[in-house]
VOBA-1610 file (N, C-alpha, C; in pm, whole numbers, padded with zeros to 5 digits, always signed):
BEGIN
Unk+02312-02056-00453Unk+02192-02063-00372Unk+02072-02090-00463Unk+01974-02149-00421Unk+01855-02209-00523Unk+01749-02092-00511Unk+01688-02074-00635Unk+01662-01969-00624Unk+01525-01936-00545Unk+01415-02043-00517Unk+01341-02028-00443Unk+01377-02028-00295Unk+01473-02050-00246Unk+01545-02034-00121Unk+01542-01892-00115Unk+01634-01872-00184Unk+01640-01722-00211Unk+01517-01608-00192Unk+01409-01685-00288Unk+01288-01571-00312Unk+01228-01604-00170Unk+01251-01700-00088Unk+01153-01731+00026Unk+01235-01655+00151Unk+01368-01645+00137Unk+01449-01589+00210Unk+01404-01411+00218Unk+01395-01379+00086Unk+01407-01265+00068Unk+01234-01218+00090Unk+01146-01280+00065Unk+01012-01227+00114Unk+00991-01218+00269Unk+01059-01363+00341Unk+01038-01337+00500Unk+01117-01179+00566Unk+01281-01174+00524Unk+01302-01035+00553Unk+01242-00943+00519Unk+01179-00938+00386Unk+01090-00820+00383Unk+00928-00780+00477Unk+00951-00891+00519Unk+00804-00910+00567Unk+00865-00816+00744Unk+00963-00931+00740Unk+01017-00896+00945Unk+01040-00742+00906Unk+01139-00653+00800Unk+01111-00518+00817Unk+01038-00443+00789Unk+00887-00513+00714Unk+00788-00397+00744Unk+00684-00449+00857Unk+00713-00531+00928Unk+00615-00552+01043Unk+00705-00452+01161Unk+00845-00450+01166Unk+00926-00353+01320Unk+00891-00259+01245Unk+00872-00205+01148Unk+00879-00072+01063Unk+00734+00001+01115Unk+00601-00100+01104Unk+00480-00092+01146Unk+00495-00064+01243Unk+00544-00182+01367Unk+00543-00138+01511Unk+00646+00026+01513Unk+00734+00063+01477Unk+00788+00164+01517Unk+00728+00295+01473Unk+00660+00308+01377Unk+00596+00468+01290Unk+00465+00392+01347Unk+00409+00355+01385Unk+00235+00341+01377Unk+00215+00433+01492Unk+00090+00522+01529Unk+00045+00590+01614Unk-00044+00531+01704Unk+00055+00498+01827Unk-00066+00391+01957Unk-00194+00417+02027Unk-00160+00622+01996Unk-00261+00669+02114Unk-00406+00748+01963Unk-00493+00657+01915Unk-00565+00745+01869Unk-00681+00869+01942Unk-00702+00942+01852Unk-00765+01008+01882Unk-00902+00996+01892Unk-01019+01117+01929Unk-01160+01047+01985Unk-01251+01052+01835Unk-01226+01095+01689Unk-01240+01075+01609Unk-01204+00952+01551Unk-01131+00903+01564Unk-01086+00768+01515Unk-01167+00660+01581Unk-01189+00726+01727Unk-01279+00598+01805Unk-01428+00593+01781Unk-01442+00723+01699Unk-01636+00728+01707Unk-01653+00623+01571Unk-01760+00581+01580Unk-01783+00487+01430Unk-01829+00557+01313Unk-01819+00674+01332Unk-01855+00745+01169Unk-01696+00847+01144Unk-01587+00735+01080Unk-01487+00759+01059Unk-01470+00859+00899Unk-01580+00853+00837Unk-01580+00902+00699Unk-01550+01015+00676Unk-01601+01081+00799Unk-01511+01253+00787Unk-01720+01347+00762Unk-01800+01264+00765Unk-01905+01336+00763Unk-01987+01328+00854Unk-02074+01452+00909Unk-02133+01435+01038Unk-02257+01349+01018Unk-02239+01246+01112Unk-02343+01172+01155Unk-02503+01168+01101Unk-02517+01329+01199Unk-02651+01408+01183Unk-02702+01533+01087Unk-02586+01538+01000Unk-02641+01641+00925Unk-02690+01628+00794Unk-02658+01671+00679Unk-02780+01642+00579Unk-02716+01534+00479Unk-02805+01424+00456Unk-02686+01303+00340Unk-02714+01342+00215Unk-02722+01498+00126Unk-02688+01516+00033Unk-02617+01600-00027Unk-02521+01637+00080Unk-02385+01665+00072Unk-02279+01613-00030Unk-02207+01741-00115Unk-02128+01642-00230Unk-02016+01607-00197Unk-01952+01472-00206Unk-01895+01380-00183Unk-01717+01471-00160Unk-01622+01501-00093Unk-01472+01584-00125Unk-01427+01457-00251Unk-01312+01546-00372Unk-01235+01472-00429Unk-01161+01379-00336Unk-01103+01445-00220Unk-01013+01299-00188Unk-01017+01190-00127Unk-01200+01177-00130Unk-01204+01010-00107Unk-01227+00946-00239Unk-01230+01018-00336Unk-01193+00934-00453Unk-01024+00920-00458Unk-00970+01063-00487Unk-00807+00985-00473Unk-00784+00857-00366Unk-00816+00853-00271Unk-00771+00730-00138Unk-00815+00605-00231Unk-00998+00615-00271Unk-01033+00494-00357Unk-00934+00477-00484Unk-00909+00512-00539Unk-00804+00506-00674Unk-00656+00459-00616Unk-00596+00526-00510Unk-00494+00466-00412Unk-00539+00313-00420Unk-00623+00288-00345Unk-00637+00180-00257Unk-00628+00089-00403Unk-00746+00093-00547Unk-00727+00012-00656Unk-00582+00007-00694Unk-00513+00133-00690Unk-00382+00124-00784Unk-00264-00012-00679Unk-00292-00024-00559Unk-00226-00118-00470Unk-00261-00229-00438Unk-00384-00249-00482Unk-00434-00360-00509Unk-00391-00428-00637Unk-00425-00381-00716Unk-00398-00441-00858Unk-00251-00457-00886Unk-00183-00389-00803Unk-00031-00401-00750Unk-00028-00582-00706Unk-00115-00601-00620Unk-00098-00749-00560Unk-00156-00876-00664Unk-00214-00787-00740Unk-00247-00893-00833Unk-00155-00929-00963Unk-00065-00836-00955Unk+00021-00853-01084Unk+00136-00909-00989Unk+00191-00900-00881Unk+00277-00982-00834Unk+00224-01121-00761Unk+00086-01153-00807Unk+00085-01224-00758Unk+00131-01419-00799Unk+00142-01399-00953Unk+00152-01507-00997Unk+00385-01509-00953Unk+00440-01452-00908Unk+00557-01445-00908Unk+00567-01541-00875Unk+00609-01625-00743Unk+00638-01739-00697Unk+00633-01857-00809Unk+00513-01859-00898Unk+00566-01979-01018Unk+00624-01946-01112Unk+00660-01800-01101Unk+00766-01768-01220Unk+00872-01794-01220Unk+00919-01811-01109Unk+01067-01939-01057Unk+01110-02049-01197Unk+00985-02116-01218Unk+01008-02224-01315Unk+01055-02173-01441Unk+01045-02001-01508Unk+01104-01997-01628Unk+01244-02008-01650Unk+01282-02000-01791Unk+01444-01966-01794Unk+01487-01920-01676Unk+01458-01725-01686Unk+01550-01694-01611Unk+01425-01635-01511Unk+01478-01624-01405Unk+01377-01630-01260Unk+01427-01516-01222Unk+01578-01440-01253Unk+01628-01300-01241Unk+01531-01185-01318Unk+01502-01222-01395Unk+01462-01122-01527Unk+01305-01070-01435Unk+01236-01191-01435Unk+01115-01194-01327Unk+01085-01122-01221Unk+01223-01132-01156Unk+01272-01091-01002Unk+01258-00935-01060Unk+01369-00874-01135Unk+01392-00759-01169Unk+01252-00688-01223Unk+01179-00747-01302Unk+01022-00685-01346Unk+00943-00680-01226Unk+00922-00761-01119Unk+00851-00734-01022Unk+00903-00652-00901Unk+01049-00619-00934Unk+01076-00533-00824Unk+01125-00366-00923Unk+01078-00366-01026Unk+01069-00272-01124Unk+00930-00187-01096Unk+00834-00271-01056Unk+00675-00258-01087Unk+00667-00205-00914Unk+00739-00267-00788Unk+00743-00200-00670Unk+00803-00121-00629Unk+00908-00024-00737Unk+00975+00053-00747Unk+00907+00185-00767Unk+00846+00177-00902Unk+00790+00242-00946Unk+00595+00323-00856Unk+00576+00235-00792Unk+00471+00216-00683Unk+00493+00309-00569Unk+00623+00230-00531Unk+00717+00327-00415Unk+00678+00467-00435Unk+00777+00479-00622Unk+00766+00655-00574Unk+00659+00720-00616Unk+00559+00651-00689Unk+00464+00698-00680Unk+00354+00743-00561Unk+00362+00686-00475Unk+00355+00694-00376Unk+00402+00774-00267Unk+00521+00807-00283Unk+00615+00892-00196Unk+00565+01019-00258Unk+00600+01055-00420Unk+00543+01135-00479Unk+00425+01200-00394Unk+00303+01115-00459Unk+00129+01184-00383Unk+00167+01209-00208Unk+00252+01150-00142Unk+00273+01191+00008Unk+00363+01318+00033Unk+00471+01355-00076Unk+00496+01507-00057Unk+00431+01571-00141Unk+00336+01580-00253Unk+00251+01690-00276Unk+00135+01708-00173Unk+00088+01614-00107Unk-00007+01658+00048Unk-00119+01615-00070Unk-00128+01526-00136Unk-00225+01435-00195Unk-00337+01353-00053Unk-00243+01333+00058Unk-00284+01229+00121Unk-00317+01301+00244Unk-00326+01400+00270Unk-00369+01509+00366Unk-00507+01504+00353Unk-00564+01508+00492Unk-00717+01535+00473Unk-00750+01725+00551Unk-00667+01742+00617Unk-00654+01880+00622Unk-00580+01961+00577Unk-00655+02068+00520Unk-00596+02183+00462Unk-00511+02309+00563
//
């Protein structure tokens, strides 16, 4: 099989199981916090010099560490053209491995909890 067949094969399945994956765990019915427009977790009307909780910096540091995730896989697709296009394959699914459990990790220590 050629191997960009392959890598194009293998990104669309990944794509179709995290889009049913989305539709099946996503929560349809939000709540009336989610619907008001001051989603930040601070009241509206009360005083803006209030000090900031640590864990909207962890979420911001989240959000960079998964980003910069997309930027290092992002040149993959022309890495096809080297020697070996396995070796490639294996480093970039090394680097989403490692992401994974990092990730899973901060979600069972209650990293990602906004209530105590």
């Amino acid at each position: 099989m050629n191997t960009l067949t392959f890598m194009l094969t293998l990104s669309i399945f990944l794509s179709i199981i995290l889009t049913m994956l989305n539709f099946w765990l996503a929560q349809i019915t939000p709540d009336s916090e989610k619907l008001s427009p001051y989603e930040c977790g601070f009241d509206p009307l009360g005083s803006a010099r209030l000090p900031f909780s640590i864990r909207f910096f962890l979420v911001a540091i989240l959000f960079l560490l998964f980003d910069l995730e997309i930027a290092l896989l992002l040149p993959l697709p022309w890495a096809i053209q080297l020697q070996s296009p396995t070796t490639t394959l294996t480093w970039a699914s090394a680097i989403l491995l490692l992401l994974t459990l990092g990730l899973i990790y901060e979600w069972l220590q209650g990293g990602l909890e906004w209530a105590e």
